[in-house]
C-alpha positions as CSV (number, residue, x, y, z in Angstrom):
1,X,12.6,-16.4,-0.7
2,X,12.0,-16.3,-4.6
3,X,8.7,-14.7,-5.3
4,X,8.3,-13.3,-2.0
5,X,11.5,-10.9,-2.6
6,X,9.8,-9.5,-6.0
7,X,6.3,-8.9,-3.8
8,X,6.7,-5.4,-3.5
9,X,3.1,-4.1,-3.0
10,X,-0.3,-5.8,-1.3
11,X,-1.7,-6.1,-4.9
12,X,1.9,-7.8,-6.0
13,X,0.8,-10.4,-3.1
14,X,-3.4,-10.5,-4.4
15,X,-1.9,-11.8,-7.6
16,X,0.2,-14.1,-5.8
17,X,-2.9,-15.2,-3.9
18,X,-4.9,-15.1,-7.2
19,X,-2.7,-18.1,-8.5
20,X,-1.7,-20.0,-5.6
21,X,-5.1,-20.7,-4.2
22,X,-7.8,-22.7,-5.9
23,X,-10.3,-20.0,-7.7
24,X,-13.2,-20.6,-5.2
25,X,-11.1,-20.1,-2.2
26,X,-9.4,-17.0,-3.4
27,X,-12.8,-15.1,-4.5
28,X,-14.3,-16.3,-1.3
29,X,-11.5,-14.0,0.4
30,X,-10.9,-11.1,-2.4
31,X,-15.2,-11.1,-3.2
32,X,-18.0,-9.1,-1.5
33,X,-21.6,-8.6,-1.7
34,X,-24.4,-9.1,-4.7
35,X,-22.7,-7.2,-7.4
36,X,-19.8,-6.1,-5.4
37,X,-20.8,-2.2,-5.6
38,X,-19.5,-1.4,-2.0
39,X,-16.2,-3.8,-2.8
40,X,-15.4,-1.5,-5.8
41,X,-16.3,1.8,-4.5
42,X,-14.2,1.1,-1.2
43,X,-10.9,1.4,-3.4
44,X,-12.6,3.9,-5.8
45,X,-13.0,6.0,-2.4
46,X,-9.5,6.3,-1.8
47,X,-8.4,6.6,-5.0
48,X,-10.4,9.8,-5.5
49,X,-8.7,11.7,-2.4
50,X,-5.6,13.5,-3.7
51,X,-3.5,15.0,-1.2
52,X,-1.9,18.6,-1.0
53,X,1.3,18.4,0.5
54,X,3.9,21.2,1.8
55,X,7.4,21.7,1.9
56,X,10.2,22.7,3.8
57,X,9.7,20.8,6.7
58,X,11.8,18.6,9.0
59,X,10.8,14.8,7.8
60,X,13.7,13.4,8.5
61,X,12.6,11.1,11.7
62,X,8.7,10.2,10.4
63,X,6.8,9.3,13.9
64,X,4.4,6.6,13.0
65,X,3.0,6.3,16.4
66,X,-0.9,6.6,17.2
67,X,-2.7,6.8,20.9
68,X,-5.9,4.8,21.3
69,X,-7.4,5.1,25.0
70,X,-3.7,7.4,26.8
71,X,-2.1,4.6,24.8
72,X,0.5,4.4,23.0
73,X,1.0,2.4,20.0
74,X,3.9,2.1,17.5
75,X,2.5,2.1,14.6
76,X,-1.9,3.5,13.0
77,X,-2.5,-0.3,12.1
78,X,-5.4,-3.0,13.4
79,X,-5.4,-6.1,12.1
80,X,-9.6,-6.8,11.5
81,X,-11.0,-9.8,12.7
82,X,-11.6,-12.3,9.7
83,X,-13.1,-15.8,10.1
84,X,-12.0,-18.6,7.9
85,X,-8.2,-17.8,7.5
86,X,-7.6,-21.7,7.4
87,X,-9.0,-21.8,4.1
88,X,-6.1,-20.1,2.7
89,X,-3.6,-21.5,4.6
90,X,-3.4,-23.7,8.2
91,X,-2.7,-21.9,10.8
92,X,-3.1,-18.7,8.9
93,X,-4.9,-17.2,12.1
94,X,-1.4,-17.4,14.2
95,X,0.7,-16.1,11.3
96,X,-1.2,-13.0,11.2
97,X,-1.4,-12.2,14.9
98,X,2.4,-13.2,15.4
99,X,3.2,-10.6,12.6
100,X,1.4,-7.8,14.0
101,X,2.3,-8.8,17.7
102,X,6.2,-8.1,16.5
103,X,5.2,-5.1,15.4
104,X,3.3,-3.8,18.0
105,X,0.0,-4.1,16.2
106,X,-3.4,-4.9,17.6
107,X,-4.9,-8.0,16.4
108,X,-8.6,-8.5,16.8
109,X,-9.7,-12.2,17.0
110,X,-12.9,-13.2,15.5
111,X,-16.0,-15.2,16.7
112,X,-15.5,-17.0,13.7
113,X,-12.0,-17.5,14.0
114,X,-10.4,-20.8,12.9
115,X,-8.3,-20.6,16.0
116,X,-10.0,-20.2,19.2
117,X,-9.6,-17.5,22.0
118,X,-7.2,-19.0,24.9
119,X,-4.9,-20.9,21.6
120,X,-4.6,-17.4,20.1
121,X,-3.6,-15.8,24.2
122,X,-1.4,-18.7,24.7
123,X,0.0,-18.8,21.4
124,X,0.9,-15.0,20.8
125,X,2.4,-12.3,22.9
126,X,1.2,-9.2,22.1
127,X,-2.0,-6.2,21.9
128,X,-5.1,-9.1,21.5
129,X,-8.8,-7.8,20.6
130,X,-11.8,-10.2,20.5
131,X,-14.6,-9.2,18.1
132,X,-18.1,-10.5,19.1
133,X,-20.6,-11.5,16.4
134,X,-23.9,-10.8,18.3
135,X,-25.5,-14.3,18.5
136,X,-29.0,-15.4,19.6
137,X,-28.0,-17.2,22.4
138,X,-27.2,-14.3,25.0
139,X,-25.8,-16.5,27.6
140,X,-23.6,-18.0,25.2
141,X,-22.2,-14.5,24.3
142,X,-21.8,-14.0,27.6
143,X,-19.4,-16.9,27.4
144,X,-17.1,-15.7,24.9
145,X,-16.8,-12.1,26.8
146,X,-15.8,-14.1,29.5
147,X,-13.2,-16.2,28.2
148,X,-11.7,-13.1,26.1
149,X,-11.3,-11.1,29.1
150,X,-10.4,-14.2,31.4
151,X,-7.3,-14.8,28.4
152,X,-6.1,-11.2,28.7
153,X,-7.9,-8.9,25.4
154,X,-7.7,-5.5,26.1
155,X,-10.5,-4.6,23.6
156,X,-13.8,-5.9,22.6
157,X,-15.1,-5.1,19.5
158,X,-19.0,-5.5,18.9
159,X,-20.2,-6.2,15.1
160,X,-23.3,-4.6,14.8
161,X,-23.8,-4.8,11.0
162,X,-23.7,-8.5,10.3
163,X,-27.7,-9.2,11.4
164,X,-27.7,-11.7,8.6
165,X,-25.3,-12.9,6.1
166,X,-24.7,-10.8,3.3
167,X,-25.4,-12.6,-0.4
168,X,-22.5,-13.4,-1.6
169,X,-23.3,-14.6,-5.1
170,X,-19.3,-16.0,-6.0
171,X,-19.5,-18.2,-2.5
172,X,-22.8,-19.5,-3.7
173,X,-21.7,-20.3,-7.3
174,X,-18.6,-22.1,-5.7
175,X,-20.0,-23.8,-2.7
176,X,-17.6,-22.8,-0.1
177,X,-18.0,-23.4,3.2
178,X,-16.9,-24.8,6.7
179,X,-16.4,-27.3,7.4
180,X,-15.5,-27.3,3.5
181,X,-17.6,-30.1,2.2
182,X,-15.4,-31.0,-1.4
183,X,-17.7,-31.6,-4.4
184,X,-15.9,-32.5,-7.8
185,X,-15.2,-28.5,-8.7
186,X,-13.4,-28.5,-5.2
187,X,-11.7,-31.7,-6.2
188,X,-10.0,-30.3,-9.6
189,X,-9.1,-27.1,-8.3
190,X,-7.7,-29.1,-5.1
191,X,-5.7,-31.3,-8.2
192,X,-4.6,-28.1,-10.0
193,X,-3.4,-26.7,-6.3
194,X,-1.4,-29.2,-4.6
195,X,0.7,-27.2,-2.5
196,X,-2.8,-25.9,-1.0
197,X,-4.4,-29.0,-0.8
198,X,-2.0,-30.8,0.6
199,X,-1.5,-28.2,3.5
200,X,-5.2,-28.4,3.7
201,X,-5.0,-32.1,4.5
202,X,-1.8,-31.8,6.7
203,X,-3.6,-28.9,8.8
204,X,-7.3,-30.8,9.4
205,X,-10.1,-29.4,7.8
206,X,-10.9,-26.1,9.4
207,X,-13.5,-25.4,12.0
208,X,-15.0,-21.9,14.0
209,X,-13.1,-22.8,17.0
210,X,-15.2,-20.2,19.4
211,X,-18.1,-21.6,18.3
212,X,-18.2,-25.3,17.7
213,X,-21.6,-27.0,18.5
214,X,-23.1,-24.0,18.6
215,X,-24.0,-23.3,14.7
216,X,-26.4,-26.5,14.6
217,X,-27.0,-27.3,10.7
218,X,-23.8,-28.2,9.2
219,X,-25.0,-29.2,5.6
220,X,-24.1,-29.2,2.5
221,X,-24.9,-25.8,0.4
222,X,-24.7,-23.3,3.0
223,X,-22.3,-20.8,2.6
224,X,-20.3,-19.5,4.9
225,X,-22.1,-16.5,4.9
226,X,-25.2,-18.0,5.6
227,X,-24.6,-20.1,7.9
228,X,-23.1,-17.7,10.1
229,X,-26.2,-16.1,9.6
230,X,-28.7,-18.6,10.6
231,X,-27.4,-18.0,13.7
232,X,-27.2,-14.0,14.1
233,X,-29.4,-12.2,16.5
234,X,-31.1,-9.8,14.2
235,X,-32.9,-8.4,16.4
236,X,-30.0,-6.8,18.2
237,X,-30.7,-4.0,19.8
238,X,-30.2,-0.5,22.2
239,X,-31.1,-2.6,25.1
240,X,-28.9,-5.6,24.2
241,X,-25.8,-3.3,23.6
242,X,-25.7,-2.0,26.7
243,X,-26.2,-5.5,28.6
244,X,-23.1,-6.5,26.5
245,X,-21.3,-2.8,27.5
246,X,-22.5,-3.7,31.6
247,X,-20.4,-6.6,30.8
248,X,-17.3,-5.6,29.3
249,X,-15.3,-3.4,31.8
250,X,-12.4,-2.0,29.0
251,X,-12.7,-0.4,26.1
252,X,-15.4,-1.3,23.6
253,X,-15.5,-0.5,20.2
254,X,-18.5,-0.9,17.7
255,X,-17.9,-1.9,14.2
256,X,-19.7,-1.2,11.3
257,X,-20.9,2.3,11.8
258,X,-21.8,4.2,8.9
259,X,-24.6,6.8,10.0
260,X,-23.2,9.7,11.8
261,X,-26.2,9.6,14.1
262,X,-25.9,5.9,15.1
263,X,-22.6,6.7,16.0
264,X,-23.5,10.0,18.4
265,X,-25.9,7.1,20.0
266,X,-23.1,4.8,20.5
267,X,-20.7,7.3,22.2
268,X,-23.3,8.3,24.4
269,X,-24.6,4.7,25.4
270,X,-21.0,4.0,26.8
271,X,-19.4,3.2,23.6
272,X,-15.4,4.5,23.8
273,X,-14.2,4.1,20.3
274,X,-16.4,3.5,16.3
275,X,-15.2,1.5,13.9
276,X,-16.4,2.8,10.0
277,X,-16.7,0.0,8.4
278,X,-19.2,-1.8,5.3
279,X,-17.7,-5.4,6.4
280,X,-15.7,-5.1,3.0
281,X,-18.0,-4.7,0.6
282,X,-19.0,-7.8,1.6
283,X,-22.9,-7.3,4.0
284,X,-25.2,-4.3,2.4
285,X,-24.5,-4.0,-1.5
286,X,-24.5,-0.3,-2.6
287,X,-23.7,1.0,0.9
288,X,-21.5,3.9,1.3
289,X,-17.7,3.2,1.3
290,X,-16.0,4.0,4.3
291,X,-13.9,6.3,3.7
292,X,-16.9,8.2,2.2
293,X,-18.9,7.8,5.9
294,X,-15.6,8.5,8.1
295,X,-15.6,12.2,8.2
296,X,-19.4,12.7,9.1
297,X,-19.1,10.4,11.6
298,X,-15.6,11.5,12.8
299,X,-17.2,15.2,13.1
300,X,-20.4,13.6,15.2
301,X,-18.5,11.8,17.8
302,X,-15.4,14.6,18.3
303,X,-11.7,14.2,18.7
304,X,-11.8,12.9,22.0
305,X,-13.4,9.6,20.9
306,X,-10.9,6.7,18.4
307,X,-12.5,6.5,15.2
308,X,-11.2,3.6,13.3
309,X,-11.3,2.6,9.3
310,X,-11.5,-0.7,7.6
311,X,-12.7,-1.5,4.0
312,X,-10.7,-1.4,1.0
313,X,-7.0,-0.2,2.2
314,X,-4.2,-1.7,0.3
315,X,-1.7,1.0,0.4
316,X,0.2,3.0,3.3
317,X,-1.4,6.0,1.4
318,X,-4.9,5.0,1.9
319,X,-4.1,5.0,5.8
320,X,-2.9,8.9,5.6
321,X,-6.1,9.5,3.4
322,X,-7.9,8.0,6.1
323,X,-6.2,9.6,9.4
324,X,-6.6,13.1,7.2
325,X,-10.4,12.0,7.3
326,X,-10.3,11.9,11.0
327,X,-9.3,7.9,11.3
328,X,-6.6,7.3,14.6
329,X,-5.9,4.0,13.2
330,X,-6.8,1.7,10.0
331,X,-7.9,-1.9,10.3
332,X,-6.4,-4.1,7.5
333,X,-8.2,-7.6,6.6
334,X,-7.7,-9.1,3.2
335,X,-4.2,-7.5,2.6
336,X,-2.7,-9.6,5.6
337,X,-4.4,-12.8,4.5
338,X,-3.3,-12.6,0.9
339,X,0.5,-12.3,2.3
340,X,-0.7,-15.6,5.4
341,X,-0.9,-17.5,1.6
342,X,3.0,-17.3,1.8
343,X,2.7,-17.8,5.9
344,X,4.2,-15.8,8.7
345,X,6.6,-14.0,5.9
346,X,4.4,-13.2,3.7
347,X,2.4,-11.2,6.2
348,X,5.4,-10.1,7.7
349,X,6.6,-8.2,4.5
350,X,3.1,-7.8,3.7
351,X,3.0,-5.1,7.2
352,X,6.5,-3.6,6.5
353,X,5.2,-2.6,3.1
354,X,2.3,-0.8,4.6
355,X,4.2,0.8,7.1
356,X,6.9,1.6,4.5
357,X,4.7,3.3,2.3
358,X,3.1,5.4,5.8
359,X,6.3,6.5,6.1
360,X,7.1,7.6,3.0
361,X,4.4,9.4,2.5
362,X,4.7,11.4,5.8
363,X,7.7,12.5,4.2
364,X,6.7,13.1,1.0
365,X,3.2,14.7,2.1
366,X,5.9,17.2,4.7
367,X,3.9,15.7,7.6
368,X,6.2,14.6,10.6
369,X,4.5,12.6,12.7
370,X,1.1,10.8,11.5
371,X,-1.1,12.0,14.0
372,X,0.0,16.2,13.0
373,X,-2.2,14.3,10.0
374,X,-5.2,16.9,9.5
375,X,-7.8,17.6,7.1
376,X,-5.7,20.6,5.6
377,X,-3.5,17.3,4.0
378,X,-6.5,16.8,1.1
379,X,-6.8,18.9,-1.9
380,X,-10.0,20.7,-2.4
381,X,-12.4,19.0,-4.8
382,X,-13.6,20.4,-7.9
């Protein structure tokens, strides 16, 4: 196991990530927006929250379970849906959803997923959510609905702040994209990374699976980012959500819900669950971080409704932080991928550190079970 035994944190594996992965490939994952605001304030978000905890009470049995919809799951975890993951490692997509699925964790499958939607069904069994990127093409969204619920998701998640690519000035400086198109940069740091680069060129180059033919323009000096985004239907709007909610018949959550008031809207147009979320830090530099936006929005929609979190969690702490902020489950993105640089182990220890850490801080908070998790758990600021 070597290195993988003396990983004993998500940042132990970011640093792991950091070295084994050529330096344009890395900051295309661990990078965000303009001047990467939003990324920063994300962790500065959590790391403000202190916590008050109490005493004398019966943590000896910490219940980790969460209920989404009368359901219930083992453990408050999502995996978010990332596009890409081949860059860091082939197959990368399967390693992370076959991690979670032992686990009991919901993986949500991106439109721009390197693996497409019946391999990922056939491939792992376990909870499957498909995320839709809103495209122009309505009857090809259509599609994809249909082929996630024909292939057994129980979820769909709707994106509704990506309505064009965020600027993403590292990916630019670096030319990353997909299908990666290698200048000479890419070619040294391919050199200085052989391990990478040769499962790179054992894998195939990576493609968007759900999408192929469909994004037109495949050039050279598009991002990722933007070429995505070429494609996005920004004119998304109340009218097209609920053609897309006629469609769907389970539950449908919408990510990337800051405003309180959008998401009042949402619940009322038929949504059944929000997902707070900035993307990362990696759409609208200088938004709010999410954790910041979660109890507002939390308090506009009720308990009755699943708010979820993503955006800058790295530690099982940030995940009570978050249910304390009214959050029934946390989606988490770039911690999985930087353990899927050590494949299905790495993300495997990568989830049992997380959930490790919930635990132990039910304990040490005097919490028993993570959803008795209230507001009353954070310290009064000031």
């Amino acid at each position: 196991m070597g290195r993988l035994d003396r990983c004993v944190s998500v940042e132990d594996f970011r640093q792991q990530a950091r070295s084994r992965l050529p330096k344009s490939v890395f900051e295309f994952v661990d990078g965000g927006a303009g001047q990467e605001l939003t990324l920063r304030d994300n962790r500065a978000g959590f790391e403000r929250i202190r916590l008050l905890p109490r005493v004398l009470t019966d943590v000896s049995r910490p219940d980790l379970t969460t209920t989404l919809w009368s359901k219930t799951h083992p453990t408050p975890l999502v995996i978010s849906p990332m596009g890409s993951c081949a860059l860091v490692r082939p197959g990368a997509d399967i390693a992370i959803a076959k991690a979670a699925a032992a686990r009991g964790i919901p993986y949500t499958l991106s439109t721009m997923a390197t693996t497409g939607i019946e391999w990922m069904a056939r491939a792992v069994e376990g909870p499957l959510w498909f995320q839709l990127y809103v495209l122009k093409d309505f009857d090809f969204n259509r599609r994809l609905v249909r082929q996630a619920e024909e292939f057994g998701y129980s979820a769909l998640v709707v994106t509704v702040d990506l309505q064009t690519g965020g600027k993403r000035e590292k990916d630019l400086r670096n030319g990353i994209s997909i299908p990666l198109r290698p200048s000479l940069r890419h070619m040294i740091e391919g050199i200085a990374h052989p391990g990478w680069s040769f499962r790179l060129l054992r894998g195939g180059l990576p493609q968007f699976e759900n999408v192929r033919g469909y994004l037109g323009d495949t050039s050279a000096g598009l991002t990722i980012a933007a070429r995505v985004g070429r494609n996005l239907h920004a004119g998304f709007d109340w009218d097209d959500f609920r053609t897309i909610r006629h469609w769907w018949k389970g539950p449908l959550i919408v990510k990337g819900v800051l405003h309180l008031d959008d998401a009042a809207r949402l619940i009322e147009e038929g949504a059944d669950g929000i997902w707070v979320s900035n993307h990362g830090g990696r759409q609208l530099d200088g938004a709010v971080a999410s954790i910041d936006a979660i109890g507002p929005v939390h308090a506009a929609v009720g308990d009755g409704v699943p708010v979820l979190i993503d955006s800058g969690i790295r530690t099982g702490m940030d995940v009570i932080k978050a249910k304390a902020r009214g959050a029934i489950a946390s989606a988490v993105g770039r911690a999985a991928l930087f353990g899927a640089v050590m494949g299905q182990a790495g993300v495997e220890q990568v989830l049992d550190i997380l959930l490790d850490e919930i635990a132990t801080g039910l304990k040490l908070s005097g919490v028993p079970s993570f959803q008795e998790i209230g507001p009353d758990l954070i310290a009064p600021s000031g």
